[in-house]
Every structure is written in structure tokens, then in C-alpha cells.
DOLO-153120 format. One record per residue (C-alpha): x, y, z. Coordinates in nm, 2 decimals. Last residue first. Example, Ala and Ser with C-alpha at 12.3 -4.5 7.8 and 13.67 -1.06 7.14 Angstrom:
REM DOLO-153120
+--------+--------+--------+
:      u :      v :      w :
+--------+--------+--------+
:   1.37 :  -0.11 :   0.71 :
:   1.23 :  -0.45 :   0.78 :
+--------+--------+--------+
REM end
This chain:
REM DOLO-153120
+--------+--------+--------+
:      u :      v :      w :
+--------+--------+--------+
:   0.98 :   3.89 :   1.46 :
:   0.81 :   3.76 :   1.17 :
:   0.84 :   3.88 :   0.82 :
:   0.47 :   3.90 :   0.65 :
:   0.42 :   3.86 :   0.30 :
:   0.08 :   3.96 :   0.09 :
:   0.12 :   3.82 :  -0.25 :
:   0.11 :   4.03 :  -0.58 :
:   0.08 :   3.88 :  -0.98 :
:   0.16 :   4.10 :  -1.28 :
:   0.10 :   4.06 :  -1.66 :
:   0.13 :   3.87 :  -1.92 :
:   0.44 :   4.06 :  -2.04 :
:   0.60 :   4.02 :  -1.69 :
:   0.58 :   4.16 :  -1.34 :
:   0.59 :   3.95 :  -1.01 :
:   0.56 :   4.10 :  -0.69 :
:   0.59 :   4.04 :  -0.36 :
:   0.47 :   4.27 :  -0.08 :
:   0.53 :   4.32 :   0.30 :
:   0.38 :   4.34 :   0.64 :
:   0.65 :   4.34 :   0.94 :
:   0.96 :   4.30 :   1.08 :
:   1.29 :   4.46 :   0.97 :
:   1.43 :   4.32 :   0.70 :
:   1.77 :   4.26 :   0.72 :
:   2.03 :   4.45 :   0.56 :
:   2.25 :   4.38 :   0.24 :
:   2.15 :   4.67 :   0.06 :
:   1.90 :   4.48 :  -0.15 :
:   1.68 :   4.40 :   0.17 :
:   1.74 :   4.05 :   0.33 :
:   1.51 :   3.80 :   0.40 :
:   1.78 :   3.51 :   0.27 :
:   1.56 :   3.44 :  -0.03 :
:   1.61 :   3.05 :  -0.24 :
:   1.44 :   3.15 :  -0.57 :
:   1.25 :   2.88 :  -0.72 :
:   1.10 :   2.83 :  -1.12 :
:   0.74 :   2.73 :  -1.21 :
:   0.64 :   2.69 :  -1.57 :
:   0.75 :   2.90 :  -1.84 :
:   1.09 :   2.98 :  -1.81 :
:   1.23 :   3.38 :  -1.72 :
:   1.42 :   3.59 :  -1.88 :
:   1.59 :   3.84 :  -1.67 :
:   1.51 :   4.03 :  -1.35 :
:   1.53 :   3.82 :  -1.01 :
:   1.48 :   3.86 :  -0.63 :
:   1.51 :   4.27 :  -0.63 :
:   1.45 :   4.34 :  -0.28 :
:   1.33 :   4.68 :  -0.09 :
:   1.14 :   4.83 :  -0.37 :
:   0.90 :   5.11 :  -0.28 :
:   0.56 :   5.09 :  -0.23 :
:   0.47 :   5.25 :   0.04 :
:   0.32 :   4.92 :   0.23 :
:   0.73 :   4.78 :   0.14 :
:   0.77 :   4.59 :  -0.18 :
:   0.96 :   4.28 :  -0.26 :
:   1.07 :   4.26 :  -0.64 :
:   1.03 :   3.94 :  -0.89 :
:   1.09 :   4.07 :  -1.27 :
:   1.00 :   3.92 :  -1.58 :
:   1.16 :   3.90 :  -1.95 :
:   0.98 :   3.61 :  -2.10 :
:   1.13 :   3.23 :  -2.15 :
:   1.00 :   3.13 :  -2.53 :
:   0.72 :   2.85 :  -2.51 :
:   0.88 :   2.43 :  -2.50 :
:   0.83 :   2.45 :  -2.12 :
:   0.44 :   2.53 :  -2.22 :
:   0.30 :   2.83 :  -2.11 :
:   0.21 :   3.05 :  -1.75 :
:   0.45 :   3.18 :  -1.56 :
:   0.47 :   3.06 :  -1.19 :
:   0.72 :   3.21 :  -0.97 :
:   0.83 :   3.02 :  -0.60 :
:   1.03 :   3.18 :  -0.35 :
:   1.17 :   2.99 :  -0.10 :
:   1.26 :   3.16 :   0.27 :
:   1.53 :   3.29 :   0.47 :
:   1.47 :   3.42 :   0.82 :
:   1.15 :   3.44 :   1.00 :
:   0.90 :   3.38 :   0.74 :
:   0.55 :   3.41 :   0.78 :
:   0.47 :   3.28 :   0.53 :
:   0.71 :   2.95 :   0.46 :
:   0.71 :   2.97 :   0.15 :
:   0.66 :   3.24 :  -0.08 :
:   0.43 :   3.25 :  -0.36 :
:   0.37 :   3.42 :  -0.70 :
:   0.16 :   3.38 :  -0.95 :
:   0.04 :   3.38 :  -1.34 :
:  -0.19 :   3.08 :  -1.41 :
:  -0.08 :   2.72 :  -1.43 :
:  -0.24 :   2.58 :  -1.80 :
:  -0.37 :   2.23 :  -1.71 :
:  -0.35 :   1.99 :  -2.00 :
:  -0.71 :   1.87 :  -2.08 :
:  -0.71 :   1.44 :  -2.08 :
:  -0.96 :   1.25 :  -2.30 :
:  -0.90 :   0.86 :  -2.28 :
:  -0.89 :   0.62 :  -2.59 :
:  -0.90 :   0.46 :  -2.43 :
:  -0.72 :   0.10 :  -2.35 :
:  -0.63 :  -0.19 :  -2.72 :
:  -0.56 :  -0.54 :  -2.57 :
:  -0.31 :  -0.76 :  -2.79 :
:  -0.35 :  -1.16 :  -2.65 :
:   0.02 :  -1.33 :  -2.66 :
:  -0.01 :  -1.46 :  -2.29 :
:   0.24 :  -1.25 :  -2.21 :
:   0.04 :  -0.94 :  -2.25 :
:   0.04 :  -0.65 :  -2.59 :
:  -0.09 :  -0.36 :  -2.53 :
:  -0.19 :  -0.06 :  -2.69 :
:  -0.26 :   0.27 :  -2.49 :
:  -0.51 :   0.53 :  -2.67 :
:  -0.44 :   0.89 :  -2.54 :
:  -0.71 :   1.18 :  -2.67 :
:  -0.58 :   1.52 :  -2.62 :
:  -0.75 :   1.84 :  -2.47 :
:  -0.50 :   2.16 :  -2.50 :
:  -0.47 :   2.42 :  -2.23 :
:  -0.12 :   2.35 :  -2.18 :
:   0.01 :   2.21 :  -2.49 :
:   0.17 :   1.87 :  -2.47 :
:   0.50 :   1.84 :  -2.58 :
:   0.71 :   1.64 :  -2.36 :
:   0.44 :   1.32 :  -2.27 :
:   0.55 :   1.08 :  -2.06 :
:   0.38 :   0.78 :  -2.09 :
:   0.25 :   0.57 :  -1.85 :
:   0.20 :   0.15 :  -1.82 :
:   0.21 :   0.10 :  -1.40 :
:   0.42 :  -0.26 :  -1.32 :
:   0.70 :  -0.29 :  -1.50 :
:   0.58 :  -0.29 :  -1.80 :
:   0.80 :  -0.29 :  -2.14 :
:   0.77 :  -0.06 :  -2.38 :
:   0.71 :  -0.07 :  -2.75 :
:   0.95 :   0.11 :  -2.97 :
:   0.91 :   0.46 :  -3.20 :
:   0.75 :   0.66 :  -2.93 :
:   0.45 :   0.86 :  -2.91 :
:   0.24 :   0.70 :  -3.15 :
:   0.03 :   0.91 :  -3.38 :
:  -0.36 :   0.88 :  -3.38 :
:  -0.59 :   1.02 :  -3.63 :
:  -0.92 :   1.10 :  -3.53 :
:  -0.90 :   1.49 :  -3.47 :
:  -1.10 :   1.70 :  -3.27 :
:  -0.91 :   1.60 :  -2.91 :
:  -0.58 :   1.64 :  -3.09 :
:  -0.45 :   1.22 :  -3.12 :
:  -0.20 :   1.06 :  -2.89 :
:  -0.04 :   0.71 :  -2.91 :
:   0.08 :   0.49 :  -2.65 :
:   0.29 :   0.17 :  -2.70 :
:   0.30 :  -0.11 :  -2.49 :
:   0.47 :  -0.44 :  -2.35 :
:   0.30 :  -0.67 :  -2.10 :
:   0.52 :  -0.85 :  -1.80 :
:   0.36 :  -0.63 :  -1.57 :
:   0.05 :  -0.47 :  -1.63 :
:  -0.05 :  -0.38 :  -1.28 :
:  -0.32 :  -0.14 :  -1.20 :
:  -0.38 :   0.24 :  -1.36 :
:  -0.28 :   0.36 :  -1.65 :
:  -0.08 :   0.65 :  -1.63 :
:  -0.03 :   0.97 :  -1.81 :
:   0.24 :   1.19 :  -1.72 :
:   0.23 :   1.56 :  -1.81 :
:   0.56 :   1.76 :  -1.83 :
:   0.57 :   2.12 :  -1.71 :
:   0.75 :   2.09 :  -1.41 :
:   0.47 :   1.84 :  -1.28 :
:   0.15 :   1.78 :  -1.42 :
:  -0.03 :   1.44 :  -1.32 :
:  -0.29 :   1.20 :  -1.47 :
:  -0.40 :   0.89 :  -1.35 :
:  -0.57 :   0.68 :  -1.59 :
:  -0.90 :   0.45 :  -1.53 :
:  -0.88 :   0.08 :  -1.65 :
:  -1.11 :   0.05 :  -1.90 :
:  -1.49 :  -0.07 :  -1.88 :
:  -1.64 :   0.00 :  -2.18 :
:  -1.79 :   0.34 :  -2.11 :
:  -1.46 :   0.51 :  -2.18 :
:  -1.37 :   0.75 :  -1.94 :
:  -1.57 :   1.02 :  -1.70 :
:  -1.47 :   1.30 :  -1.46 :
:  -1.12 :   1.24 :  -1.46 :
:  -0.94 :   1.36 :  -1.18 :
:  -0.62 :   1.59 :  -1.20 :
:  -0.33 :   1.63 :  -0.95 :
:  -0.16 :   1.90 :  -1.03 :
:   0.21 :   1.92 :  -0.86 :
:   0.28 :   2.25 :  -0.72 :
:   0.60 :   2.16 :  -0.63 :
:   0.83 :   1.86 :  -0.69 :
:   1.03 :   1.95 :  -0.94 :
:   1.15 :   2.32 :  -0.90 :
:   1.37 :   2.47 :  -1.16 :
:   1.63 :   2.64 :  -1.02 :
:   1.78 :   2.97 :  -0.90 :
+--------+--------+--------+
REM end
């Protein structure tokens, strides 16, 4: 089992920004980390960005050193809430010795709901199993169990029971049953069962 990187990412679009005339930010929430970019080139500028709660005026920098730009200015941000709206303000100062002050810009930190998926579906022979608990990475793992169901409801695969982390983790699944056979084909179930409750997705194994 690992953690996946590079699925479900959550693209999100900003509906409105400062009125000023700001660069927009880009915003994306992958493995449970939220990276906020301002867009264009900066290069050659260094920066600091500092966060504030959306109901709250008081900013606090998010690192204790300036950066230098490459290119994009972003900040990765390790403790942002799902489901929280921060305000991020990003500080520059370019090479020509001018100090430029961005934002600040509202962003609302997705909260992934409860769910389950397979991939590819249909499958043929072994397929990737993706579970989605909802929570911040720095929230207490949950006990959870993954099982595969046949249309009577009985349990033909146990894919994982344990604790689980918050945010999306992937089970590789060679299509076999628990005693070692393969599935014969046909309309399954998978489910996912934890404190927060349960999440089922319709699976079909191909001939």
C-alpha cells in the first residue's frame, strides 16, 4: 500500500481576487498539501508569504527566510485545514530593489469526501484501488476496512483493515478472491467502511 501523489489532484479556480490588479494564483490540492502559486514569472525576485484565518487580520509568515524565484513564487502550505478559507498575502522584493506587496487572496481548502474507486473499471486482471478519507494529513489515521462484495453480499476480498490516513491512499489488487482464486466474471461491489461512514462503487470484472 502507498500513498498516491499524483491522483485526484483538485484543480481549483478562483472566482474573484483583489480588485487591484494582482497577478491571479493557481491553487492545487494534491496528497493533502495545498500549493499556492502566483502566477507569471518573477524570477530573480525574493519572497515571503504569509497566511492569515479568513476572519482574522493578522498575518503570520510562513517561513522564517525569504525565497528566491525561480520563475513561479508558491508556497507550500503543510497545515492547512480542509474546509478552512485562508487569506495569503505574497511579499516581494525585485532586483531592481522596489518591494511589491500581492493579495491578499482568499483560498477555501477542499475537504475530499468519503469514497472509493477502482481503476481501470472494468478490470480484466489486476487493478488499483484508490480510498479517500476525508481530513487533514495532520488528522488521526481511522480504523477502516476496504472489502469486495458479491450481488449477495458476501465478502469475497478483504483489500485492507487497519488504520487508515486521511487523504487518498492506493491498493495495488490482483482480482483475486481471499482464497487465492480468481474472480470469476461479473458485477461486483467495493466497499469502504470507517467511523465516518461507508462509501460503495459498482465493479465489473471482464471476461
Amino acid at each position: 500500500m502507498r500513498k498516491c501523489v499524483s491522483l485526484w489532484l483538485l484543480l481549483l479556480t478562483l472566482a474573484s481576487g483583489p480588485a487591484s490588479g494582482d497577478p491571479r494564483i493557481l491553487v492545487d490540492y494534491r496528497n493533502d498539501i495545498l500549493r499556492v502559486t502566483l502566477d507569471g514569472s518573477f524570477a530573480g525576485s525574493t519572497y515571503r508569504v504569509s497566511r492569515a484565518n479568513a476572519l482574522e487580520t493578522q498575518f503570520a509568515q510562513l517561513s522564517d527566510q525569504s525565497a528566491l524565484c525561480t520563475g513561479d513564487c508558491f508556497v507550500t502550505d503543510l497545515t492547512a485545514v480542509p474546509g478552512k478559507t485562508y487569506l495569503y498575502r505574497f511579499d516581494l522584493d525585485t532586483p531592481s530593489g522596489a518591494a511589491v506587496t500581492y493579495g491578499p487572496y482568499a483560498v477555501t481548502v477542499p475537504n475530499a469526501p468519503l469514497a472509493a474507486r477502482i481503476s481501470p473499471n472494468p478490470f480484466h486482471a489486476g487493478a488499483r484501488v484508490d480510498l479517500a478519507l476525508p481530513g487533514s494529513r495532520l488528522d488521526a489515521p481511522l480504523r477502516s476496512e476496504a472489502r469486495v462484495l458479491d450481488l449477495q453480499g458476501r465478502t469475497v476480498r478483504t483489500l485492507y483493515r487497519g488504520l487508515l490516513s486521511r487523504g487518498i491512499t492506493s491498493i495495488a489488487w490482483d482480482g483475486h478472491a481471499d482464497s487465492g482464486r480468481r474472480l470469476d466474471a461479473g458485477v461486483y461491489f467495493l466497499r469502504v467502511s470507517t467511523p465516518l461512514g461507508n462509501s460503495t462503487v459498482r465493479i465489473v470484472r471482464a471476461r
